[in-house]
C-alpha positions as CSV (number, residue, x, y, z in Angstrom):
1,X,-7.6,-29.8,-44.0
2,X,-11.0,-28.9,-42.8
3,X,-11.0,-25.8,-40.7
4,X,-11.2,-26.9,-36.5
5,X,-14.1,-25.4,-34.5
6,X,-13.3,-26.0,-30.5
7,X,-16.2,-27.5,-28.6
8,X,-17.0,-24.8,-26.7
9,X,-17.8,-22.9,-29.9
10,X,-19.2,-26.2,-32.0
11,X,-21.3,-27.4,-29.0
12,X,-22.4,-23.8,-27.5
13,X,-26.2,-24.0,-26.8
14,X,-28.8,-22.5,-29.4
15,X,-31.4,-22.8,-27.0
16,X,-32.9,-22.6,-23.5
17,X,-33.4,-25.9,-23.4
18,X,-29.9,-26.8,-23.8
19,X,-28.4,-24.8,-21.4
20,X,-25.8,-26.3,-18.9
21,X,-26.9,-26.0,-15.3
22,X,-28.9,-23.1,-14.9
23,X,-32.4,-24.2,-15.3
24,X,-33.9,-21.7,-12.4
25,X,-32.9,-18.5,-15.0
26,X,-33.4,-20.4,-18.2
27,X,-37.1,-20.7,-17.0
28,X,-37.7,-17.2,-14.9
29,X,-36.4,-15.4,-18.8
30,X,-38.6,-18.2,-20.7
31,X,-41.6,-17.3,-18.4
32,X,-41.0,-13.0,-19.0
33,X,-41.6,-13.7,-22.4
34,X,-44.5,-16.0,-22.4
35,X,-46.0,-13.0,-20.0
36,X,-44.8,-10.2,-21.8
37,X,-43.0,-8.7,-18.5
38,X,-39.7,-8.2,-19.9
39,X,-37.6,-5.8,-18.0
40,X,-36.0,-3.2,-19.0
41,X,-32.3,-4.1,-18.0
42,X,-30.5,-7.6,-17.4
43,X,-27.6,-8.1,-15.2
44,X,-25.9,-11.6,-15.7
45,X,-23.2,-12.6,-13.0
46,X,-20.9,-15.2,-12.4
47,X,-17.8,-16.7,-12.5
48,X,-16.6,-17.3,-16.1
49,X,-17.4,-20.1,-18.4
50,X,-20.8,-20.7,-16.9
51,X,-23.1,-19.4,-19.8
52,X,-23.9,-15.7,-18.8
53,X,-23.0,-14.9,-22.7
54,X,-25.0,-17.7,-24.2
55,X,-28.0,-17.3,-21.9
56,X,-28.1,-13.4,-23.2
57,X,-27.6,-14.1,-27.0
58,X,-30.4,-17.1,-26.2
59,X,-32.8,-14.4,-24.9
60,X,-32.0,-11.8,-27.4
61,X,-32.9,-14.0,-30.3
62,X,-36.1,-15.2,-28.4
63,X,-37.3,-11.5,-27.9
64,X,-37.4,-11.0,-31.5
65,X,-38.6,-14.3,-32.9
66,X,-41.5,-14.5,-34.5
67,X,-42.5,-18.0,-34.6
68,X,-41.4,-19.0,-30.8
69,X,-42.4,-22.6,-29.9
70,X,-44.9,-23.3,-27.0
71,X,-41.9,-23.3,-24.7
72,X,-40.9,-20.0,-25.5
73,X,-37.7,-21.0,-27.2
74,X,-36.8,-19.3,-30.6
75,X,-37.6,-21.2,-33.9
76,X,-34.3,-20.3,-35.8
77,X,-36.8,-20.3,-39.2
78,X,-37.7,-17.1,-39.2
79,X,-36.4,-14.2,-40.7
80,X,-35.2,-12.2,-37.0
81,X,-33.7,-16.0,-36.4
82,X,-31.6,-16.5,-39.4
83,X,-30.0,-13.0,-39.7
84,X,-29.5,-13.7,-36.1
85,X,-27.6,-17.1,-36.6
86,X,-26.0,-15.2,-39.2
87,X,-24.8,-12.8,-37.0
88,X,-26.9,-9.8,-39.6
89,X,-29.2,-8.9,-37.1
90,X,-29.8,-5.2,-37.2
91,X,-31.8,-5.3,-33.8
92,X,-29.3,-7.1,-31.8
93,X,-25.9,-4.9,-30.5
94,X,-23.0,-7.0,-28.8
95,X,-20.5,-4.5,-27.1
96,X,-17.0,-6.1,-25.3
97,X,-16.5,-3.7,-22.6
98,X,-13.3,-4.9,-22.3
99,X,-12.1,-3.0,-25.3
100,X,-14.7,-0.6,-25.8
101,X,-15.0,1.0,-22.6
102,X,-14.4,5.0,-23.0
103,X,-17.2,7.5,-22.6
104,X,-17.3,7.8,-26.4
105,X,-18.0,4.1,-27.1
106,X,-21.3,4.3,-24.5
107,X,-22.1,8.2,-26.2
108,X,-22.2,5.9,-29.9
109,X,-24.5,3.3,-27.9
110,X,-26.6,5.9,-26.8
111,X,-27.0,7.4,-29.7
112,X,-28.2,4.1,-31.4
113,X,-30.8,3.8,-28.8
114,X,-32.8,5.9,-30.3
115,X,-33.7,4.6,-33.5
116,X,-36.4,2.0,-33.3
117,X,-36.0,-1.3,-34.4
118,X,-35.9,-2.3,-37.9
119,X,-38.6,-5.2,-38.6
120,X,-39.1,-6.5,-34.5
121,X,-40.1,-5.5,-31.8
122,X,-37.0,-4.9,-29.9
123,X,-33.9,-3.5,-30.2
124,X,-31.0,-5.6,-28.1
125,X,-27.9,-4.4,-26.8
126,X,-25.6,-7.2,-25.0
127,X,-22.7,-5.6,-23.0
128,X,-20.3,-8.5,-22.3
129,X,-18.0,-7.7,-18.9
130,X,-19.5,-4.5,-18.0
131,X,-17.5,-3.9,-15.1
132,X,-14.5,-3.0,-17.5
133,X,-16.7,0.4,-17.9
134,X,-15.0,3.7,-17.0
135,X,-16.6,5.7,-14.2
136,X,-17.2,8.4,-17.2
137,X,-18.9,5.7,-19.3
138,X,-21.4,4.4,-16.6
139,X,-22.5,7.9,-15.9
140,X,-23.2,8.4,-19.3
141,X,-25.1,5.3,-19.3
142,X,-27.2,5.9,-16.3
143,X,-29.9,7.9,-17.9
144,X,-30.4,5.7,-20.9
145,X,-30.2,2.8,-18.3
146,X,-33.2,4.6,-16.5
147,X,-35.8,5.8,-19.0
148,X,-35.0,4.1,-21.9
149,X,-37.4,4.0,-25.4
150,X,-40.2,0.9,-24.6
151,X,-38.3,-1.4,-27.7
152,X,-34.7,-0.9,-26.1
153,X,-33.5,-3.6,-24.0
154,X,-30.3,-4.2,-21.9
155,X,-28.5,-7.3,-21.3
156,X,-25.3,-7.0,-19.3
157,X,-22.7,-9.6,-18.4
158,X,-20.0,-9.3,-15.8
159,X,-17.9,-11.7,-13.6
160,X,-16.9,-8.9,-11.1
161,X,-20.3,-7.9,-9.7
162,X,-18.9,-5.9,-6.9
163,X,-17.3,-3.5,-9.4
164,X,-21.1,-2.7,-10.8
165,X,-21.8,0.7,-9.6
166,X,-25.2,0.4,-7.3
167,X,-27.0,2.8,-9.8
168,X,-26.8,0.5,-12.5
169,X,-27.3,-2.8,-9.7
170,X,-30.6,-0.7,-9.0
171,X,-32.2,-0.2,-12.4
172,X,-31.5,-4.2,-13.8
173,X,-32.9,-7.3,-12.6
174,X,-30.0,-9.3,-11.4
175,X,-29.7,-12.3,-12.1
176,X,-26.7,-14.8,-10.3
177,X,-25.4,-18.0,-12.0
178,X,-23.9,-20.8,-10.5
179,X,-20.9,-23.2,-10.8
180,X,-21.8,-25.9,-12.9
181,X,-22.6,-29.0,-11.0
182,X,-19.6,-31.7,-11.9
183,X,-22.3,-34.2,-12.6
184,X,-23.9,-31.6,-15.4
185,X,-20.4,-31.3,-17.0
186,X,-19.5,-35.2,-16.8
187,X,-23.1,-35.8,-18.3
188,X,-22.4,-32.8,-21.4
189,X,-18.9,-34.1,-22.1
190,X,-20.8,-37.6,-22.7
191,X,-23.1,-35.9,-25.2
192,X,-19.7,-34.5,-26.9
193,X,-18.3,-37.0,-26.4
194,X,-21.0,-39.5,-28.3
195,X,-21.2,-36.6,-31.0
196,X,-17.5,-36.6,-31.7
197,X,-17.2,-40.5,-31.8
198,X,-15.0,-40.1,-28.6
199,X,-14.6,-42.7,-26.2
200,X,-14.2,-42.0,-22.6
201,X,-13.8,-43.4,-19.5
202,X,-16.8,-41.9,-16.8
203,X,-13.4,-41.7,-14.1
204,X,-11.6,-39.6,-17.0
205,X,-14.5,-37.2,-17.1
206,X,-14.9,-36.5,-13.8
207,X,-11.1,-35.7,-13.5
208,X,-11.9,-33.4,-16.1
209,X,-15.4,-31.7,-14.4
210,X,-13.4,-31.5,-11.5
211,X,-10.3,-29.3,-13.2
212,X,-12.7,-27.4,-14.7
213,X,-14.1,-25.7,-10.8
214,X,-17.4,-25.0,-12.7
215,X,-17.1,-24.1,-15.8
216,X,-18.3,-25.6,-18.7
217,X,-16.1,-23.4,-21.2
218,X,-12.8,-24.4,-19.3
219,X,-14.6,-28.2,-19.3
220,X,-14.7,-28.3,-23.0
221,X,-11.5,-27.2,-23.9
222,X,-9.8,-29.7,-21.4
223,X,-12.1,-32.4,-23.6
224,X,-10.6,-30.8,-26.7
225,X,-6.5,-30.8,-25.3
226,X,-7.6,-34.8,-24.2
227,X,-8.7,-35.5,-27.8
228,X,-5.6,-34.5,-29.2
229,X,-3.5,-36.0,-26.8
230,X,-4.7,-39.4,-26.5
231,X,-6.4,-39.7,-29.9
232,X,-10.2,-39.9,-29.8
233,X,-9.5,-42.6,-26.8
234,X,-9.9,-40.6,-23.0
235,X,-8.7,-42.7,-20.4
236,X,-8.7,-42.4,-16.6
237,X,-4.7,-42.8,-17.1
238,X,-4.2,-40.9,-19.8
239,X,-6.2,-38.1,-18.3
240,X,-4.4,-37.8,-15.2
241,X,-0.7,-37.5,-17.1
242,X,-1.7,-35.2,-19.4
243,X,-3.6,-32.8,-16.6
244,X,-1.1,-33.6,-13.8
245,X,-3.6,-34.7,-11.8
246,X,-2.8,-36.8,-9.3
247,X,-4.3,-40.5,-9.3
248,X,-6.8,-41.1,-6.8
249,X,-4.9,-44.6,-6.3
250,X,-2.8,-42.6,-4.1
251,X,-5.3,-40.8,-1.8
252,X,-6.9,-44.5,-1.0
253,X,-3.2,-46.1,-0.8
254,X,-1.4,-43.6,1.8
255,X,-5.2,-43.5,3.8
256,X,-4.8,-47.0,4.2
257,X,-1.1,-46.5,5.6
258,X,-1.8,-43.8,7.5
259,X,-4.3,-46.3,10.0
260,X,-2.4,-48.6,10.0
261,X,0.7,-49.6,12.6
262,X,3.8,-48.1,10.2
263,X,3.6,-44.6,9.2
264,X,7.0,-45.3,6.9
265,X,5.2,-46.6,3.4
266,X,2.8,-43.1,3.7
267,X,6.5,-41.0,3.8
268,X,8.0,-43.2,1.1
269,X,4.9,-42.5,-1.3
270,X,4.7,-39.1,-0.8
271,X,8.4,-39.1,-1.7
272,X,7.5,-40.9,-4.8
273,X,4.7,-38.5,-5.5
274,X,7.1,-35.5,-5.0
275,X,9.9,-36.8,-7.3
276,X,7.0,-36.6,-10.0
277,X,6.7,-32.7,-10.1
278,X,3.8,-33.0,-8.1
279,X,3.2,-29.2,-5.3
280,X,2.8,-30.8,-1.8
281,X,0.0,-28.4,-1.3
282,X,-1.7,-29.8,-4.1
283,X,-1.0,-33.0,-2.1
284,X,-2.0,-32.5,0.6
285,X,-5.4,-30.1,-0.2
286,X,-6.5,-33.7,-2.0
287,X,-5.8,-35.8,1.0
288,X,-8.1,-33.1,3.2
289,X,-10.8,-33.6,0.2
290,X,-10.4,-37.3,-0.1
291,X,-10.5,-37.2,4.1
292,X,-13.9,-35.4,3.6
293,X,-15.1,-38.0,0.9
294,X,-14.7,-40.8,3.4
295,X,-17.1,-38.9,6.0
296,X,-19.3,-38.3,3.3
297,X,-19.0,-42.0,2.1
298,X,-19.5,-43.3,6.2
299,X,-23.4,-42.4,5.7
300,X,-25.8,-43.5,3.5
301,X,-27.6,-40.3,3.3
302,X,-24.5,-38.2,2.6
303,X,-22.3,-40.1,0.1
304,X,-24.5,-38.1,-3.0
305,X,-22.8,-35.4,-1.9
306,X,-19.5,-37.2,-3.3
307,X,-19.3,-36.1,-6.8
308,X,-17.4,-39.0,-8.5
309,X,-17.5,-42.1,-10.2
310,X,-19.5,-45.1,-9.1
311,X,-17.0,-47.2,-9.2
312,X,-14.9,-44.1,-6.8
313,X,-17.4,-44.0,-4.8
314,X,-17.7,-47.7,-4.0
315,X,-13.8,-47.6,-3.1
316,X,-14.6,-44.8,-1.0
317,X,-17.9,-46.7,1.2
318,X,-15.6,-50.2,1.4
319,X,-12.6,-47.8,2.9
320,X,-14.8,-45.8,5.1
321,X,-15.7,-49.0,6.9
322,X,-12.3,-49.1,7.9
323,X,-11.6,-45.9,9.5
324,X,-13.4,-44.7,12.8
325,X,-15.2,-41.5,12.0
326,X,-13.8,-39.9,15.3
327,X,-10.1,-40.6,13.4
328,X,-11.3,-39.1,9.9
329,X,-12.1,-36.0,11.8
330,X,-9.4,-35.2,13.1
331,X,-7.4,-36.3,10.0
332,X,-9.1,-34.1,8.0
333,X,-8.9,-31.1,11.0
334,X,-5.0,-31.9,10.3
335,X,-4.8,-32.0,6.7
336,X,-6.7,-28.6,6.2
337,X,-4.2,-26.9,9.2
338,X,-1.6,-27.8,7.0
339,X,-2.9,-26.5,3.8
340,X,-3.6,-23.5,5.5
341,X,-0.5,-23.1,7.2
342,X,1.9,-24.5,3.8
343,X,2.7,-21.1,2.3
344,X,4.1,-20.0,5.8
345,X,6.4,-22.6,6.6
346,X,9.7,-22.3,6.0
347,X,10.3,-26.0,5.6
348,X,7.1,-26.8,3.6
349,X,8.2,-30.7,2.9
350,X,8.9,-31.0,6.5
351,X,5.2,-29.8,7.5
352,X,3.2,-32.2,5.2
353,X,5.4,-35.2,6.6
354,X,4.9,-33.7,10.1
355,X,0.9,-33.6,9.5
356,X,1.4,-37.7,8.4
357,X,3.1,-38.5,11.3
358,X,0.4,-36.5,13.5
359,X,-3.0,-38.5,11.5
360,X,-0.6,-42.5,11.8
361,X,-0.3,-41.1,16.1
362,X,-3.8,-40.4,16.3
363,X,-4.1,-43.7,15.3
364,X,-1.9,-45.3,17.7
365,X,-2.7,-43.5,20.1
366,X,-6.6,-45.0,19.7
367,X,-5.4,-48.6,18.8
368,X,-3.5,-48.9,22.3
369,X,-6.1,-47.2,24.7
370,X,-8.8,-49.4,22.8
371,X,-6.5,-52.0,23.5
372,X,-5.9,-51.3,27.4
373,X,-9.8,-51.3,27.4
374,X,-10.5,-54.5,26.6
375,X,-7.5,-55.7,29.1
């Protein structure tokens, strides 16, 4: 049996170019080495999964090739390229701070710094999580940090910014990742998707973009737990069982019982969704979100801010229509007073059915002064 490599590793990008989402610092590092004005020290934030890692080992490599292309990215034919890929590189330091984080690990780093490079023109040290330094080990970083050799550069990566000590913020350029937009993961998983001889369903992917809250990492091994379960064949259905996600089918079913005159088939599916195993906070934190989708849907201008399917998103304009906006509001105002208020409540079951009853009243309440109106 031939040994399995997860996606995230298999798929992990090689160059700028193929980086996930972050195409304002994939251009800003391309453009400091096609002008020469490469700092001294790197910091790389954000939350995890998002390519902090990958962007430094991308920029490490392109520092040292020697045959870079005209858009700066590294050639992987050259000699600093190969032992690179090879993972030989004598120029190029990786240090987990995670496990290595005593005073004597950064002392051994320090000490390194000062023999030149062997063969290129820099010498690279990525430091992955730096926030798990001591207090002891930053210290004796700081003067390194400060005036280090001209062929010594620092590329650090941390999820925890606020734990960076603002000596060390002061002597890097920072640099902030973001989220990964869902549409960016849908559209990657595709490409892995196609590579793998995967089929899946665009609804499927976006369940999984959406589980994933940003990250590409957690997106790919989601993709990886789907392949196995469903057999190279990701649908919407299968997707949601494995995840225990629930199906949209039931955001768009209890809206549409919820305005209308009998709040009774809302409570008997969220019974039925409860009997599943389903957390009525997860419930009802997805009816607030699928409240918000239908503002967002109401207006032609705002429904690309929806990040779903088409054929979701469709669903969402055609049941939009239905619903007065003045209604949705305050559906939505009730839903996210409920979430808020869920881990309080002593009767928790009680609250979400309370906050149905509330959104069918509104409702009613409309209908018959609407109807007194035209009387």
């Amino acid at each position: 049996m031939d040994n399995f490599i997860v996606s995230a590793r298999k798929y992990r990008p090689a160059t700028f170019s193929s980086v996930v989402g972050q195409e304002p610092i994939t251009s800003t590092l391309k453009n400091a080495i096609r002008t020469g004005q490469v700092a001294q020290a790197f910091l790389f934030c954000g939350p995890r999964g998002v390519g902090k890692t990958t962007c430094a080992r991308i920029f490490a490599k392109a520092l040292n090739c020697r045959q870079l292309t005209a858009d700066c990215e590294p050639c992987d034919t050259c000699e600093s390229c190969r032992s690179f890929n090879n993972s030989a590189s004598f120029n190029v330091f990786e240090l987990d701070a995670a496990s290595n984080n005593s005073v004597e690990d950064i002392r051994a780093l320090v000490e390194q710094v000062h023999i030149p490079p062997q063969g290129a023109r820099y010498k690279v040290y990525i430091i992955d999580e730096v926030h798990m330094l001591s207090g002891a080990a930053f210290n004796a970083f700081l003067k390194t940090l400060e005036e280090p050799p001209a062929y010594a550069k620092f590329i650090m990566a941390t999820t925890e910014k606020h734990k960076i000590i603002p000596t060390i913020l002061s002597r890097c350029q920072v640099y902030d990742f973001k989220r990964i937009g869902e549409k960016d993961i849908v559209r990657h998983l595709q490409y892995v998707a196609s590579r793998e001889g995967v089929t899946a369903e665009e609804e499927a992917l976006h369940v999984v973009a959406g589980k994933a809250d940003g990250a590409l990492r957690d997106a790919l091994s989601i993709f990886d737990q789907l392949v196995s379960f469903t057999g190279r064949n990701i649908t919407y259905k299968a997707t949601v069982e494995n995840l225990n996600v629930l199906d949209v089918d039931n955001y768009f079913q209890i809206t549409g019982h919820l305005f209308s005159d009998d709040a009774a088939p809302a409570l008997l599916l969220l019974d039925d969704i409860l009997s599943k195993g389903f957390e009525a906070q997860h419930f009802i934190s997805g009816l607030a979100s699928h409240f918000r989708n239908l503002l967002m849907a109401k207006v032609p201008d705002t429904v690309r801010l929806v990040e779903t399917s088409e054929s979701v998103r469709s669903r969402l304009q055609e049941q939009a229509r239905q619903v007065d906006k003045t209604l949705l509001l305050r559906a939505m105002e009730l839903a996210s007073q409920c979430d808020f208020n869920y881990k309080m409540s002593n009767n928790k079951r009680l609250s979400v059915e309370l906050c149905l009853l509330q959104i069918n009243a509104n409702y009613l309440f409309k209908k018959a002064r609407q109807s007194q109106e035209r009387q």
